[in-house]
N, CA, C and O atoms as a GROMACS GRO file, in nm:
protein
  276
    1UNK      N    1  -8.166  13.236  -9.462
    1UNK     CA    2  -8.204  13.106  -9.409
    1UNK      C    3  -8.335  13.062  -9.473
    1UNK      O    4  -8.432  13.138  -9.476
    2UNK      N    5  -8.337  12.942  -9.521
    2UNK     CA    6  -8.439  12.871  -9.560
    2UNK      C    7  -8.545  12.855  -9.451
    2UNK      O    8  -8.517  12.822  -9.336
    3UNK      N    9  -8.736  12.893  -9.517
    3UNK     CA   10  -8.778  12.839  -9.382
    3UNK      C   11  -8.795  12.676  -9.375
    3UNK      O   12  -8.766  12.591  -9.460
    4UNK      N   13  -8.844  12.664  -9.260
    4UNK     CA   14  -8.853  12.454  -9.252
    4UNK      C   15  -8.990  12.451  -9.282
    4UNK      O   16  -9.057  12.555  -9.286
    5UNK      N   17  -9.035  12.343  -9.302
    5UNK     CA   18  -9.146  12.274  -9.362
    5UNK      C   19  -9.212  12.309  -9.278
    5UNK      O   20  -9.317  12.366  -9.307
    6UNK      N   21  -9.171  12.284  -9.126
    6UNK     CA   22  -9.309  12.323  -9.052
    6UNK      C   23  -9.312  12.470  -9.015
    6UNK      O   24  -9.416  12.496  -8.956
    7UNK      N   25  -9.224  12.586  -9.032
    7UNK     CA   26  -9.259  12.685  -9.052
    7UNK      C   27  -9.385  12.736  -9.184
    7UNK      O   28  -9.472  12.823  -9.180
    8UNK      N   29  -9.345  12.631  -9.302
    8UNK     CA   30  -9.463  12.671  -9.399
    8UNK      C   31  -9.591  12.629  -9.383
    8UNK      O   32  -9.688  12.703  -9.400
    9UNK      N   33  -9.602  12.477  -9.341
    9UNK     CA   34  -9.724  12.405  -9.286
    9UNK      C   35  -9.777  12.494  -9.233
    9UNK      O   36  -9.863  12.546  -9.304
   10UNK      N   37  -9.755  12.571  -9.062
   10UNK     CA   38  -9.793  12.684  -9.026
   10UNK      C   39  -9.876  12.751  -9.073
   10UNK      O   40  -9.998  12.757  -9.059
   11UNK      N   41  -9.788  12.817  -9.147
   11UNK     CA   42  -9.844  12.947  -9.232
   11UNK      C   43  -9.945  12.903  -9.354
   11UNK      O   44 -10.055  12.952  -9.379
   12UNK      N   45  -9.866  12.782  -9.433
   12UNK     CA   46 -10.045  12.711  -9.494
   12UNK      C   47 -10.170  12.677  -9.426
   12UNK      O   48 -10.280  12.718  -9.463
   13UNK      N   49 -10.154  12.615  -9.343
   13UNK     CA   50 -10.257  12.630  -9.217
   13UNK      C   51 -10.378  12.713  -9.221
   13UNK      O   52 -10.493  12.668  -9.230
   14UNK      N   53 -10.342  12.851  -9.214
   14UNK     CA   54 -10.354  12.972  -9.153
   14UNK      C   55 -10.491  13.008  -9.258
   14UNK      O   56 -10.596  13.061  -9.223
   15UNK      N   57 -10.453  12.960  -9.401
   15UNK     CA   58 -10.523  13.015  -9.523
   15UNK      C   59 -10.666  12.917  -9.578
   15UNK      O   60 -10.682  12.795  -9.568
   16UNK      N   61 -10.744  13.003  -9.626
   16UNK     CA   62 -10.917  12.947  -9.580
   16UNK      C   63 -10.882  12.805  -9.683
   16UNK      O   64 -10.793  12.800  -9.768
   17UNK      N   65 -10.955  12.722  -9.657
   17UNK     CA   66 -10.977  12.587  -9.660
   17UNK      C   67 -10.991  12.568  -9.847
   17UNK      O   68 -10.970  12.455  -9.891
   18UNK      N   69 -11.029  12.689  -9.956
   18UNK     CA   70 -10.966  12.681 -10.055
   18UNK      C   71 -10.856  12.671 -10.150
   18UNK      O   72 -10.843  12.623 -10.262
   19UNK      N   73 -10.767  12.744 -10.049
   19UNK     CA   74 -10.663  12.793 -10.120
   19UNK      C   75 -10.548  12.653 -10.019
   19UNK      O   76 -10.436  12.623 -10.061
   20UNK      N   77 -10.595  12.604  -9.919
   20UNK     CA   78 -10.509  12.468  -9.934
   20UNK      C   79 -10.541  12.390  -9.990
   20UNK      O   80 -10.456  12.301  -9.992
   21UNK      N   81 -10.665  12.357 -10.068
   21UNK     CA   82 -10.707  12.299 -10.173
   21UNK      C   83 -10.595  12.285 -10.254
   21UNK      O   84 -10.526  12.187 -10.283
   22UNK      N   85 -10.590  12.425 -10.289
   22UNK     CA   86 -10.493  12.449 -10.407
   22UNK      C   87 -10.349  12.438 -10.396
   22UNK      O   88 -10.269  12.427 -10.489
   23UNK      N   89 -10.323  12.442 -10.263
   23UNK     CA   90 -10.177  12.361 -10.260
   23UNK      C   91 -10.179  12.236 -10.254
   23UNK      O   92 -10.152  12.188 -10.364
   24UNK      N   93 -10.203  12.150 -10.165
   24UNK     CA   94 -10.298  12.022 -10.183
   24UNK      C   95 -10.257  11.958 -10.294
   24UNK      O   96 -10.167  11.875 -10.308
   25UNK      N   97 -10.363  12.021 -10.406
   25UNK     CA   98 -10.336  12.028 -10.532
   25UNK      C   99 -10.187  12.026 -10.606
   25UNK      O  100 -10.155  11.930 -10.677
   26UNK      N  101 -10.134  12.092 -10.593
   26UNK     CA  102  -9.996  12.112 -10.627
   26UNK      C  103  -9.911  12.117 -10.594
   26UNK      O  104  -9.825  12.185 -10.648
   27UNK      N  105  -9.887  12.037 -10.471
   27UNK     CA  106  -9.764  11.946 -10.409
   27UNK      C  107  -9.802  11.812 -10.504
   27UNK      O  108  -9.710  11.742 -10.548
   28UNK      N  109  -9.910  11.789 -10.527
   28UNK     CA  110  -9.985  11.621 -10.523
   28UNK      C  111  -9.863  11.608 -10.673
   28UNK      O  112  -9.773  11.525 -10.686
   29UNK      N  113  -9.910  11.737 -10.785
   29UNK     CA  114  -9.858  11.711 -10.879
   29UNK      C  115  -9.704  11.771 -10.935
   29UNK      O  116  -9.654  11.764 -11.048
   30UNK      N  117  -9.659  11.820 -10.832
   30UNK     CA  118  -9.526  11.821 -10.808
   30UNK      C  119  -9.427  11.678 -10.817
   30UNK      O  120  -9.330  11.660 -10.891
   31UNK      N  121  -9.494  11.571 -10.701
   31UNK     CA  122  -9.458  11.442 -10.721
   31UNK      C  123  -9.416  11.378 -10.829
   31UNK      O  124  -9.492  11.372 -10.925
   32UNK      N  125  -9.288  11.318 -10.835
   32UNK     CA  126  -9.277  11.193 -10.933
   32UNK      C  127  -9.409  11.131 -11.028
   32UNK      O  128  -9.453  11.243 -11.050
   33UNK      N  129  -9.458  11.085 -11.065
   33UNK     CA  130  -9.557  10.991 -11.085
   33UNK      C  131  -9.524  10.872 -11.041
   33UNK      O  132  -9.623  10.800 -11.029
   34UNK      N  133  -9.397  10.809 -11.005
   34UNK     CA  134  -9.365  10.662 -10.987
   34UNK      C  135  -9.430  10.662 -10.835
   34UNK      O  136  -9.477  10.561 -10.783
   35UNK      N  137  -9.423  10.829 -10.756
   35UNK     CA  138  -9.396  10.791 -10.616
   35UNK      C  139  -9.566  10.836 -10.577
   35UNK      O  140  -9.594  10.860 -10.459
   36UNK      N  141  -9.659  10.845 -10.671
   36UNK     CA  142  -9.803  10.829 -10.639
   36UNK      C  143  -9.865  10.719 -10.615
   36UNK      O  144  -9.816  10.640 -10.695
   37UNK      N  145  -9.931  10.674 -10.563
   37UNK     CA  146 -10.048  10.573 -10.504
   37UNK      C  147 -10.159  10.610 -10.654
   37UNK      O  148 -10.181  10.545 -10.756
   38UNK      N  149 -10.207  10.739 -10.605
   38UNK     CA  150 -10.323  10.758 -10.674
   38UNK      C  151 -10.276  10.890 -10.761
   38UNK      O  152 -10.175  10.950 -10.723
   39UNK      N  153 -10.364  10.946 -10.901
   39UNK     CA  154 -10.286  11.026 -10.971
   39UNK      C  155 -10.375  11.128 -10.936
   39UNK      O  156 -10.472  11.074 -10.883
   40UNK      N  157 -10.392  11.267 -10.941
   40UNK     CA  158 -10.489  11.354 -10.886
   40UNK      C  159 -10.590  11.379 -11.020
   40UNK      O  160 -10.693  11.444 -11.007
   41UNK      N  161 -10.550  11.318 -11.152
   41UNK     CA  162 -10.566  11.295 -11.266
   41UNK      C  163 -10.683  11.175 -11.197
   41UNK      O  164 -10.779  11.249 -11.220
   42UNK      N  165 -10.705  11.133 -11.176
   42UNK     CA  166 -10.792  11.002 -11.124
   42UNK      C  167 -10.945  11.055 -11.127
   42UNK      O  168 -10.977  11.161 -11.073
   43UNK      N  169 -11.008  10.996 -11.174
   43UNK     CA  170 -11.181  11.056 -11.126
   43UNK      C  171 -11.198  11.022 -11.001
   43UNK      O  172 -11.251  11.115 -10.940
   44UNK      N  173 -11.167  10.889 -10.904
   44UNK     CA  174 -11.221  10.855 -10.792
   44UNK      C  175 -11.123  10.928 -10.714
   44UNK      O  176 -11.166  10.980 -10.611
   45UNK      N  177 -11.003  10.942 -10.740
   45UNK     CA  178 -10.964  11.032 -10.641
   45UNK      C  179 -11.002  11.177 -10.623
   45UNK      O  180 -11.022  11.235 -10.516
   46UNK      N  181 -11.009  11.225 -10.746
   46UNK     CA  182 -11.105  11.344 -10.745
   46UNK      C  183 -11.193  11.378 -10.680
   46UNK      O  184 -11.234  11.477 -10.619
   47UNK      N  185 -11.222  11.267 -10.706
   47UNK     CA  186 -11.415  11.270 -10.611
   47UNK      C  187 -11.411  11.217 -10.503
   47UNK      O  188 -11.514  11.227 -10.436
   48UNK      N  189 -11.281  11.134 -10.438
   48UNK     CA  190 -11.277  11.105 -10.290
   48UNK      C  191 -11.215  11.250 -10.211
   48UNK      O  192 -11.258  11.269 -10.097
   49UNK      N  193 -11.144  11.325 -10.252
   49UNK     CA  194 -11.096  11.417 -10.236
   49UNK      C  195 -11.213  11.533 -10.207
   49UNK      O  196 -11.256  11.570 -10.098
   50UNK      N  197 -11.242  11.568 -10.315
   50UNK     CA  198 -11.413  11.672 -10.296
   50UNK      C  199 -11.495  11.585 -10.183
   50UNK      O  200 -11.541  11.637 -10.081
   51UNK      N  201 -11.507  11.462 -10.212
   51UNK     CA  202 -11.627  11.441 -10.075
   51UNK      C  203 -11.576  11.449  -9.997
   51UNK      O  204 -11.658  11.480  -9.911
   52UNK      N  205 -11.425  11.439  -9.927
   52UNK     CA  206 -11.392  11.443  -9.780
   52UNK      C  207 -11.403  11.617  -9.769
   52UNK      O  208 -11.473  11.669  -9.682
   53UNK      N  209 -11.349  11.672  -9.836
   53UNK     CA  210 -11.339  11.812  -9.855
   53UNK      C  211 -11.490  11.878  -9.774
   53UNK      O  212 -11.497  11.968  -9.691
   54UNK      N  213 -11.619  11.782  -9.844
   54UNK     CA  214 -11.699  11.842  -9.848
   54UNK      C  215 -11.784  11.832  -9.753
   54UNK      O  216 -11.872  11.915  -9.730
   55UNK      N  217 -11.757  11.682  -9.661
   55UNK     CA  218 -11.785  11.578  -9.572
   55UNK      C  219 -11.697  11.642  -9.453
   55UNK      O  220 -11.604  11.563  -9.433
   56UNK      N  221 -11.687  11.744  -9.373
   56UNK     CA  222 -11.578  11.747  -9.256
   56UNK      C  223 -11.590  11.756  -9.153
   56UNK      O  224 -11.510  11.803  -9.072
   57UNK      N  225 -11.749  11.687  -9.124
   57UNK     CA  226 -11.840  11.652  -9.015
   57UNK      C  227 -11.769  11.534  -8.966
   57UNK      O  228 -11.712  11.486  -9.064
   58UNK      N  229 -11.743  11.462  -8.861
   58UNK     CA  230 -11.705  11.324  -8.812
   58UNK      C  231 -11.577  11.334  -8.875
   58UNK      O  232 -11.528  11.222  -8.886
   59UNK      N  233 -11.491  11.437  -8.930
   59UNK     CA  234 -11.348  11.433  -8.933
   59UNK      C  235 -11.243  11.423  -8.833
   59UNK      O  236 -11.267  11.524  -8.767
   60UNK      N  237 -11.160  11.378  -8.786
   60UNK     CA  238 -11.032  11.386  -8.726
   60UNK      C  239 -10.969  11.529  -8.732
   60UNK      O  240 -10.946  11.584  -8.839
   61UNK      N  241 -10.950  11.569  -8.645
   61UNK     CA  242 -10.860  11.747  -8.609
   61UNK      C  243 -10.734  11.692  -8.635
   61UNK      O  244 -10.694  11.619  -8.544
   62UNK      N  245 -10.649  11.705  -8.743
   62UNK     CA  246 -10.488  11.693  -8.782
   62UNK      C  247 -10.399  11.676  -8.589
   62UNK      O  248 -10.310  11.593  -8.567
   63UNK      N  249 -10.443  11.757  -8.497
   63UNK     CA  250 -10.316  11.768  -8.377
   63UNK      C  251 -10.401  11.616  -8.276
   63UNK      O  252 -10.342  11.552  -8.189
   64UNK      N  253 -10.527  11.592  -8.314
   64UNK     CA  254 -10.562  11.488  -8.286
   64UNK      C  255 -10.526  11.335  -8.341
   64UNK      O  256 -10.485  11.245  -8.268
   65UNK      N  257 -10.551  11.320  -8.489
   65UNK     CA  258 -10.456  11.271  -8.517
   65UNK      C  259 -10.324  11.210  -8.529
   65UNK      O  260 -10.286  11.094  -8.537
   66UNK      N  261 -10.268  11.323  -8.528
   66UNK     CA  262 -10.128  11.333  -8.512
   66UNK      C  263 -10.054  11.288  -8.350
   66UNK      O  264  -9.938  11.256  -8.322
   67UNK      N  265 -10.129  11.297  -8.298
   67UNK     CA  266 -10.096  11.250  -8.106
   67UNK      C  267 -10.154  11.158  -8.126
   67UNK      O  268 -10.218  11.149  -8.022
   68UNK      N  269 -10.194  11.047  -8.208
   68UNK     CA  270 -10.217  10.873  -8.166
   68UNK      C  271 -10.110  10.828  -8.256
   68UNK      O  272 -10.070  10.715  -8.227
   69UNK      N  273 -10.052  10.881  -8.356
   69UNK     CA  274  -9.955  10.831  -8.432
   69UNK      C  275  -9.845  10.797  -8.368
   69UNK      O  276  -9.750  10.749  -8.430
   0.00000   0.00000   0.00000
């Protein structure tokens, strides 16, 4: 049996705040290119990316979030 997405989410979760970087990372460029907004190739996204990364003071908690949606 295949696991489900939110069995992996989970378990990505779980792993220190680098190494979802790095998936992050490479889902982004997994994508189509047609079906990007922004390319991870981008300098400003780059660098909007690192500053939120780096910025996670006055952030939103994802299950917080996710319960006003």
């Amino acid at each position: 049996m295949q696991p489900s997405s939110e069995s992996i989410l989970a378990e990505a979760l779980k792993l220190p705040d680098d190494e979802k970087m790095v998936i992050v990372s490479r889902l982004l460029e997994a994508l189509p290119p047609e079906d990007l907004a922004l390319s991870v190739d981008d300098p400003q996204f780059a660098e909007e990316l690192q500053r939120r990364f780096a910025d996670r003071e006055g952030g939103i908690p994802w299950p917080e979030l996710h319960a006003e949606g």
